[in-house]
N, C-alpha and C positions, 0 to 999 in steps of 0.2 A: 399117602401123606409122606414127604421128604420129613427128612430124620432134621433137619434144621427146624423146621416147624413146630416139634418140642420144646424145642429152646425159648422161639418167641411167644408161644402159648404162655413158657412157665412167666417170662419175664414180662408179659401185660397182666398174670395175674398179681405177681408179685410188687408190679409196680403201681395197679390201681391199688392195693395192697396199704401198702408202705406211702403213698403220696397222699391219701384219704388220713391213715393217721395221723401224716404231720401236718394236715391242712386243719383236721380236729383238733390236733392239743394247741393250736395257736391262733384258732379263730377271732379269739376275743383282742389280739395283741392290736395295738394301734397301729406297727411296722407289718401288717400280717402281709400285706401283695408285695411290697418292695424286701421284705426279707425272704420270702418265697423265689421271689422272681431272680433275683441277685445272686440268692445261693444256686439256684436250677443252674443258671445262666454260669456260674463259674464255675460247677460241675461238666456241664456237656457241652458248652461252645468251643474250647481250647482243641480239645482233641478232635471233635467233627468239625473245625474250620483247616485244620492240620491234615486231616485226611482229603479235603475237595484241592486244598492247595497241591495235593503232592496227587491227584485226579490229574487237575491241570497240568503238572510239570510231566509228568509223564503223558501227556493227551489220550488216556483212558477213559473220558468219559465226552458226550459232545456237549455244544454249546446252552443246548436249551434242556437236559437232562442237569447239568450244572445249575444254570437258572432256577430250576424249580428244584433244587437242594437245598441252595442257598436261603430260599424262604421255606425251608421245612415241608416242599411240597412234593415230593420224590415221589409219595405214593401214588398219584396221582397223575403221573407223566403219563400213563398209556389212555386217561379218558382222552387227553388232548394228543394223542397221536407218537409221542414221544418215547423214543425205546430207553427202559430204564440199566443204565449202561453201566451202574454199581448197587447190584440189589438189594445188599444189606441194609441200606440210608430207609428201604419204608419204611421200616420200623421205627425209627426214631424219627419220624414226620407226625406217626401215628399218635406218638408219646408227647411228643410239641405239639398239637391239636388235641391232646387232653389236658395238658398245662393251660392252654388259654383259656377254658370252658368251666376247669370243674372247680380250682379256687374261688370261683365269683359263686356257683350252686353251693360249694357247704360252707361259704361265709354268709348267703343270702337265706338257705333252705333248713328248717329242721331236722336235725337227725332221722329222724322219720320220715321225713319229707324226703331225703336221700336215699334212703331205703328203697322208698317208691320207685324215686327215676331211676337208682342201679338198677333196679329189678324189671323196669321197662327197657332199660337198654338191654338186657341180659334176652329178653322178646325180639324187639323188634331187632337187635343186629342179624340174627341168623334168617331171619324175614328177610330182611334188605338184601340177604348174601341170594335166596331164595328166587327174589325178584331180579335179581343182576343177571342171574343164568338164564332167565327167562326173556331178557332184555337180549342178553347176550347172542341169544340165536336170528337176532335180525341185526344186532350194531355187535361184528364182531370185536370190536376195539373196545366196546365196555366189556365184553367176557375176558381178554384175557388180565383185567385189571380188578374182579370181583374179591380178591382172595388180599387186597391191597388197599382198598380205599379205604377210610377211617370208620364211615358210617358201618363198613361191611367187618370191621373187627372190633368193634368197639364191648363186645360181650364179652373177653376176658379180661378187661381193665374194670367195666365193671363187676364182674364178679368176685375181685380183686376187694373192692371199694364194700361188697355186699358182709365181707370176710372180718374187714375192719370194723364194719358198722354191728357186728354179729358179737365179735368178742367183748368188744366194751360192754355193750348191752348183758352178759353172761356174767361181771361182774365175777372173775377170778375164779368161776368155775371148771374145771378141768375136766372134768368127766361130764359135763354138758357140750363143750368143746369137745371131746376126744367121741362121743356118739355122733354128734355132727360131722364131726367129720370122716366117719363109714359111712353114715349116711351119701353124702356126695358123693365119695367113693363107689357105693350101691347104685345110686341112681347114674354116676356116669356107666357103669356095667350095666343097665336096663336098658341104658337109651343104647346105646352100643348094638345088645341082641335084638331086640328090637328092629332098630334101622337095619341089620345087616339086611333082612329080603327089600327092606325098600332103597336099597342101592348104597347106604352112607359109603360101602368104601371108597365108591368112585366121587370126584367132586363137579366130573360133569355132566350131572343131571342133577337138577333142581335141590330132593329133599338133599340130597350126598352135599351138596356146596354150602346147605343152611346148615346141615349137623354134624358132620364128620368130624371136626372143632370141639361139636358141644360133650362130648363124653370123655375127651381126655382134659378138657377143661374142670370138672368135677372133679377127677379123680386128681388132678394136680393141687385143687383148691380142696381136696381134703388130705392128700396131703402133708399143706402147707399146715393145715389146722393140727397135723400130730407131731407134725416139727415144732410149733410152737408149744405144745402140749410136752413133750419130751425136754425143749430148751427151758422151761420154766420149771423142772422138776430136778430131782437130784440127780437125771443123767445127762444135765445140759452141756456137761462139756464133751460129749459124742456126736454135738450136732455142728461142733464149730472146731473141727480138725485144723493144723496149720495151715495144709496142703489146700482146705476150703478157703480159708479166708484169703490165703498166696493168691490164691486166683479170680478169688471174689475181687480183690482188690484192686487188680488187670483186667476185669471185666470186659468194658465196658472199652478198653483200648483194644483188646485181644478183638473184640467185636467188628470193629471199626478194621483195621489193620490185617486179618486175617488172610480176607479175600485178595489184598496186594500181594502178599507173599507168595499164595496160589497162583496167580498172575504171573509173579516176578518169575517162578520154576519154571511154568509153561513156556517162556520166553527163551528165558536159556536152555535148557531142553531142545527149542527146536531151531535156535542158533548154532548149539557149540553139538546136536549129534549122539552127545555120550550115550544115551541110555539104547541107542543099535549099536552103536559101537561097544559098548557093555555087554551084548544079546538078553538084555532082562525082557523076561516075560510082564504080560501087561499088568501080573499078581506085585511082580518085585516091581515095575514101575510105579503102580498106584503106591503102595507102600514107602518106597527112596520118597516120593514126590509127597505126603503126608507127613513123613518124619522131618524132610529139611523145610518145607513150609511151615509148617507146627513151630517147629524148632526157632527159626526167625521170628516168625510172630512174635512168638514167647517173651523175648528176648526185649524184642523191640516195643512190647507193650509193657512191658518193666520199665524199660527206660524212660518210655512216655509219662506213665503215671508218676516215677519218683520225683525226674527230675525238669521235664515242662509240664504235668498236669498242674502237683502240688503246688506251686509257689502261688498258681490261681487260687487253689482250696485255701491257702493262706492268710487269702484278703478274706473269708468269710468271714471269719470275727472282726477284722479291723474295720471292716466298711460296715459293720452292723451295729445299729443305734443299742445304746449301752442298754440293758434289761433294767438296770434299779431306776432307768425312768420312766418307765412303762408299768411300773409295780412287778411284783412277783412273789416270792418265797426267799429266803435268805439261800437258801441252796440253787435255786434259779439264777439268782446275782451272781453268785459265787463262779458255777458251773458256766456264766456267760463270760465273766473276767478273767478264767485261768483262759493261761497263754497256750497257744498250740504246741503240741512239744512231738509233732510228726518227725520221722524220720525214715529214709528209707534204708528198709531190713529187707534181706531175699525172702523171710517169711513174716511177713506184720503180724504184732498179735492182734486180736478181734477189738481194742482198747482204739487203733490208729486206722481200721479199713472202714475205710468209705467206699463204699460200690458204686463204679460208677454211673450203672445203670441201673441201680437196687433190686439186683440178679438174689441167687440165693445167700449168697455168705452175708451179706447185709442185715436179713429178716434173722439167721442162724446166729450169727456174732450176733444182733443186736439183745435177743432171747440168752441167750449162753452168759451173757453177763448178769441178768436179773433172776429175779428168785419166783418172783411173781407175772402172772400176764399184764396187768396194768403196767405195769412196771417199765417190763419189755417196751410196751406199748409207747411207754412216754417216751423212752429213748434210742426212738428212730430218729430223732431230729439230726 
């Protein structure tokens, strides 16, 4: 498993996570899909239609690879033959193909009844990853796409949604929460030794490509359970360091944007020479090429989020139908009528980060401010 693979494990769990919450505390709202849809939408459009535009200007990606970006369907370019010419984008197709599906299930489905289907999806995805390899060896064009398609990951956004649906239920129990989650912890370690004779570490062979996923998925979703177990208790301000939330808050541009800069180095690198003309070894290459990639990114996802993301995050209140017509709580009204009073700091405090892919510093800031898990809970919105 590539070391990137971590990352998007942790963020389908954290985002089935966090997107099940806020689709629960707001079931009942009459604006529930247009205030849903509005805020997503002014969250991730800006900066993933900024990243295909600057594909295009630079003709890094091709014609029909763009196509199927453009409608969220990146993951999916290699069932139709299409080489995926910016890999980063599956992931957030993946994420747009959970937005379409699961608002309408926990506005239509019981709590319980959500339960059920996370915990089917949590089944049958590593199934489908299962059957794709088994496809794979007659239609090589579906194998090298198994590790991508939606169906074929959809087991850690649910497990994510299983997480949410778990603590509410636990009703501000901590040490019911903090068992559960070794638990996960344990059972990702079982399945783990376990699989190792029957191949998990490799993914191409069957059981390896259904579960090799499934044991650092546990141990992240428990994890996530002692992170919020520690941010609800008197050491929550250890879970939401500056330097977390700095970068929670770039997330989501840093994501997007990364990969161009690795691109941008390689280019000049093999235009202008320097690094033979340098005599760097391939240790101090990798290295030079990781620090000024990094470095620009960095930079360049600061600037994104301050000053093109935010002014979008800005219409979220003003486009949003007032709360005291909807009913509510005096502190609901309240909390919907104060004015946004963002600003960009080289370090935001956990009060002004919005994540922009509800990575970790999101779930961390949003626990770090509350005393309680409910609490916490309420105020992912």
């Amino acid at each position: 498993m590539v070391v990137g693979q971590y990352g998007v494990n942790l963020f389908f769990i954290l985002s089935g996570f966090l997107i099940t919450g806020i689709l629960l505390n707001t079931r009942d709202r009459k604006d529930y899909y247009r205030r849903f849809y509005l805020r997503r939408a002014l969250r991730i459009l800006p900066a993933y239609y900024l990243t295909l535009l600057i594909l295009v200007v630079f003709k890094i990606t091709s014609k029909g690879f763009l196509w199927m970006s453009l409608l969220y369907s990146s993951n999916l370019s290699l069932l139709f033959g299409i080489s995926m010419s910016y890999t980063v984008l599956w992931s957030l197709a993946v994420e747009e193909h959970f937005y379409l599906v699961w608002p309408t299930a926990v506005r239509k489905i019981s709590p319980k009844g959500l339960m059920v289907l996370a915990v089917s999806l949590m089944v049958l995805s590593p199934a489908m990853r299962f059957c794709c390899v088994l496809l794979g060896a007659k239609y090589a064009g579906i194998l090298r796409g198994c590790m991508y398609y939606t169906w074929d990951t959809a087991d850690g956004l649910a497990l994510g949604a299983v997480m949410a649906l778990v603590i509410r239920r636990m009703n501000d129990n901590r040490q019911k929460l903090l068992r559960l989650s070794f638990l996960l912890i344990a059972i990702g370690l079982l399945i783990a030794g376990v699989g190792y004779s029957f191949g998990i570490v490799t993914r191409m062979n069957p059981i390896g490509a259904a579960l090799q996923w499934v044991p650092l998925q546990f141990g992240l979703a428990g994890l996530l359970g002692i992170f919020v177990v520690i941010g609800s208790g008197k050491w929550k301000g250890i879970v939401a360091p500056r330097i977390l939330t700095f970068f929670g808050a770039i997330s989501y541009g840093l994501y997007l944007y990364h990969l161009l800069f690795s691109l941008a180095y390689q280019w000049a690198a093999r235009r202008t020479g320097f690094e033979q003309r340098w005599n760097l070894d391939l240790w101090q290459r990798t290295w030079l090429a990781f620090t000024i990639a990094a470095t620009a990114a960095i930079v360049f996802s600061y600037l994104s989020r301050w000053y093109f993301e935010e002014p979008f995050l800005r219409l979220k209140d003003r486009w949003e139908r007032p709360r005291d017509s909807l009913g509510g709580s005096k502190i609901e009204r309240a909390k919907h009528q104060a004015p946004s009073r963002r600003k960009a700091t080289l370090f935001p405090t956990p009060d002004i980060v919005d994540c922009a892919n509800h990575r970790v510093c999101e779930e961390v800031a949003a626990f770090a401010r509350n005393s309680q898990v409910s609490e916490a809970l309420r105020s992912q919105e």
